[in-house]
ChimeraX commands (.cxc) that place a marker at each C-alpha (Angstrom):
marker #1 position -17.29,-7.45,9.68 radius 0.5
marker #1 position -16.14,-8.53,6.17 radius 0.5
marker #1 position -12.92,-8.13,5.15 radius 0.5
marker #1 position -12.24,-6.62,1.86 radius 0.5
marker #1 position -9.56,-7.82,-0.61 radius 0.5
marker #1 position -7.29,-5.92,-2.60 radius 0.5
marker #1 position -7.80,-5.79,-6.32 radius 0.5
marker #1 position -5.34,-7.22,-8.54 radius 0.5
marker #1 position -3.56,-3.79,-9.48 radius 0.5
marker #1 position -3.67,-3.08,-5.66 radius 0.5
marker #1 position -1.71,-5.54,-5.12 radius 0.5
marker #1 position 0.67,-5.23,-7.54 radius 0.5
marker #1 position 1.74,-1.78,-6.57 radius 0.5
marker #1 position 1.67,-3.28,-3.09 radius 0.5
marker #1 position 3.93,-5.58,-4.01 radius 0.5
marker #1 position 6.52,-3.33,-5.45 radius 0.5
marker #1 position 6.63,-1.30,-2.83 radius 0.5
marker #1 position 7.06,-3.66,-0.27 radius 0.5
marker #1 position 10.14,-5.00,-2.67 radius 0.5
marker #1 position 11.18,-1.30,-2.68 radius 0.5
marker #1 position 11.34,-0.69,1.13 radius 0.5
marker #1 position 13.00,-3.82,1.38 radius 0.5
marker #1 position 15.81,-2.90,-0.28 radius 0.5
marker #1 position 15.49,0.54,0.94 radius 0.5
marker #1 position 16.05,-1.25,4.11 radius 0.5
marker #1 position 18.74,-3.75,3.36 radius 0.5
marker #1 position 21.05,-0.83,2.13 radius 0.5
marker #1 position 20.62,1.12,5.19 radius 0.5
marker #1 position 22.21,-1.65,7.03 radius 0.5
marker #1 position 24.52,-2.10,4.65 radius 0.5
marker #1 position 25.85,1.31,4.95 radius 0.5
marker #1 position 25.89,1.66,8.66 radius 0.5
marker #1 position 29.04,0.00,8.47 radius 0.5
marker #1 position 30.72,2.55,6.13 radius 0.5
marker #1 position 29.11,5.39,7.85 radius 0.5
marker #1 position 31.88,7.02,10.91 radius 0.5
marker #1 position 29.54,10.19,12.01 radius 0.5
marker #1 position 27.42,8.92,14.70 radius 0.5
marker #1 position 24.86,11.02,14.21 radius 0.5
marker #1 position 24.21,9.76,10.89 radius 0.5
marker #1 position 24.81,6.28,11.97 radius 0.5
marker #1 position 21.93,6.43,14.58 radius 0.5
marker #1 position 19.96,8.47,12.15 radius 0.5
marker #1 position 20.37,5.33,9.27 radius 0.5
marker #1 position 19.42,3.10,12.71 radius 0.5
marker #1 position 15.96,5.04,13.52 radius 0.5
marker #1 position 15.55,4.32,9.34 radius 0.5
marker #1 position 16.08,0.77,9.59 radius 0.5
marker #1 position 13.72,-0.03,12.85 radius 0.5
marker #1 position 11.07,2.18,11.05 radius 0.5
marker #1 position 11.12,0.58,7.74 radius 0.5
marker #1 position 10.94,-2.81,9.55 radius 0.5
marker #1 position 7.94,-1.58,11.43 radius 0.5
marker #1 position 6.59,-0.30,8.22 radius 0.5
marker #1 position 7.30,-3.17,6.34 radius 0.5
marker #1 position 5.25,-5.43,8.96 radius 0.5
marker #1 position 2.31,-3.27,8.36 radius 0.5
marker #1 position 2.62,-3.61,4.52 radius 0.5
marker #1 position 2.90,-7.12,5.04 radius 0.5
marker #1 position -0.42,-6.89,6.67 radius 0.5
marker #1 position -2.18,-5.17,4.26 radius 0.5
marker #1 position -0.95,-7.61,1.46 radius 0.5
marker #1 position -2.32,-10.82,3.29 radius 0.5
marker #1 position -5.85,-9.35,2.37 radius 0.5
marker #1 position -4.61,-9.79,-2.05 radius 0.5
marker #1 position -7.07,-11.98,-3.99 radius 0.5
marker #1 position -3.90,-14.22,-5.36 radius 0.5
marker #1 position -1.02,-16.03,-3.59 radius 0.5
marker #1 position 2.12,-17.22,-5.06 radius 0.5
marker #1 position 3.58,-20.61,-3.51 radius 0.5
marker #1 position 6.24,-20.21,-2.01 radius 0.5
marker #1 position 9.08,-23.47,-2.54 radius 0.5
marker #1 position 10.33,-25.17,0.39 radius 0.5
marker #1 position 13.75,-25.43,-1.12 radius 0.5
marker #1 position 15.55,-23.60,-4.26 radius 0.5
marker #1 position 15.69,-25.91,-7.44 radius 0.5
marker #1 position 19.46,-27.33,-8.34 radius 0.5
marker #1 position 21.17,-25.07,-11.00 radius 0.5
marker #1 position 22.10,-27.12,-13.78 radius 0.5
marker #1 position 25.89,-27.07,-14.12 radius 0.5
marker #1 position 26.68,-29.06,-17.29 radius 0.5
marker link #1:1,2 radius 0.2
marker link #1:2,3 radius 0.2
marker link #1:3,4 radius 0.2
marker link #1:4,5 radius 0.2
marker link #1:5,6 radius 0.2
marker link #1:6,7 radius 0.2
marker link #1:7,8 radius 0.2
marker link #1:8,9 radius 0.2
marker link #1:9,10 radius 0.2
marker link #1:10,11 radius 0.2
marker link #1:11,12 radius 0.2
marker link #1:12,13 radius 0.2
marker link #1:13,14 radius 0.2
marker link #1:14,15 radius 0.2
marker link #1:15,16 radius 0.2
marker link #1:16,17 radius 0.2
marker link #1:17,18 radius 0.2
marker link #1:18,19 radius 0.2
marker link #1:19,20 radius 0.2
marker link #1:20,21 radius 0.2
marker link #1:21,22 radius 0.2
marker link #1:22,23 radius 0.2
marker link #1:23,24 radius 0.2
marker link #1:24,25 radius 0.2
marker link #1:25,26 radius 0.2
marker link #1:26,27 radius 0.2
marker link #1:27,28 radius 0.2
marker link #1:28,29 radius 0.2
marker link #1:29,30 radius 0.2
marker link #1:30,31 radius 0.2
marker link #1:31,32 radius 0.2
marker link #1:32,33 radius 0.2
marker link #1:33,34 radius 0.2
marker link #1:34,35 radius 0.2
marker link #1:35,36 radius 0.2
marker link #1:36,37 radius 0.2
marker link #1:37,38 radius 0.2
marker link #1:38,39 radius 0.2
marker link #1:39,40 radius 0.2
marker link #1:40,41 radius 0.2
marker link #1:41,42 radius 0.2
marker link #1:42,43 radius 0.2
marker link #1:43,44 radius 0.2
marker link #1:44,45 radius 0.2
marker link #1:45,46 radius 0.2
marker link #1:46,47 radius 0.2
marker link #1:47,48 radius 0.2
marker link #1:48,49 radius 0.2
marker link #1:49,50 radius 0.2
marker link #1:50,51 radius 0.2
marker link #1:51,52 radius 0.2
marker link #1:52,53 radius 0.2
marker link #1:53,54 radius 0.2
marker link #1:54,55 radius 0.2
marker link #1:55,56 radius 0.2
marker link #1:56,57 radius 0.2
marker link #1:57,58 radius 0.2
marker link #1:58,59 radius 0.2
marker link #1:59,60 radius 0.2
marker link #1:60,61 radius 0.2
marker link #1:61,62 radius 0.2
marker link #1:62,63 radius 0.2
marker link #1:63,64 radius 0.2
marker link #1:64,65 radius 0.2
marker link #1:65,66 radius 0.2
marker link #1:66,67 radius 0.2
marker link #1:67,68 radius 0.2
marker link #1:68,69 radius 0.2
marker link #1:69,70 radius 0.2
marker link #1:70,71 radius 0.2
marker link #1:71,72 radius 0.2
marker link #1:72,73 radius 0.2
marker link #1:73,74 radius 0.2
marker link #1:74,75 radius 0.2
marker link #1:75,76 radius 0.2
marker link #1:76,77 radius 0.2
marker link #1:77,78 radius 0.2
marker link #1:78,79 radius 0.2
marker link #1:79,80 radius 0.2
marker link #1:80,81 radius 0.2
view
């Protein structure tokens, strides 16, 4: 079976919103610590292990885009001086 690859725009939206759900995510954790109702608490829980599921499947998807951007090993040193 061939695999088909995203077009360029594809994934470009892809990529925003996988860089939306992320934060999305990261604020939901955030928050949990503010939060005193439990029933909102576990409610902002469910949230979080949903987005992370959903955020693997994105992932997924956006293995199959026609471009890849390298990743560095290690940040570059910001210039003090």
């Amino acid at each position: 079976m061939d695999i088909q690859k995203l077009a360029d725009h594809e994934s470009l939206d892809l990529h925003e919103v996988i860089n939306f759900k992320t934060l999305c995510l990261a604020k939901s954790k955030l928050m949990q610590g503010l939060v005193f109702d439990q029933d909102l608490r576990a409610l902002m829980q469910k949230d979080v292990e949903q987005s992370m599921q959903a955020l693997g499947e994105l992932q997924a998807i956006y293995n199959r885009a026609p471009f890849e951007a390298p990743v560095p090993q290690n940040r570059p040193t910001p210039i003090i001086n």
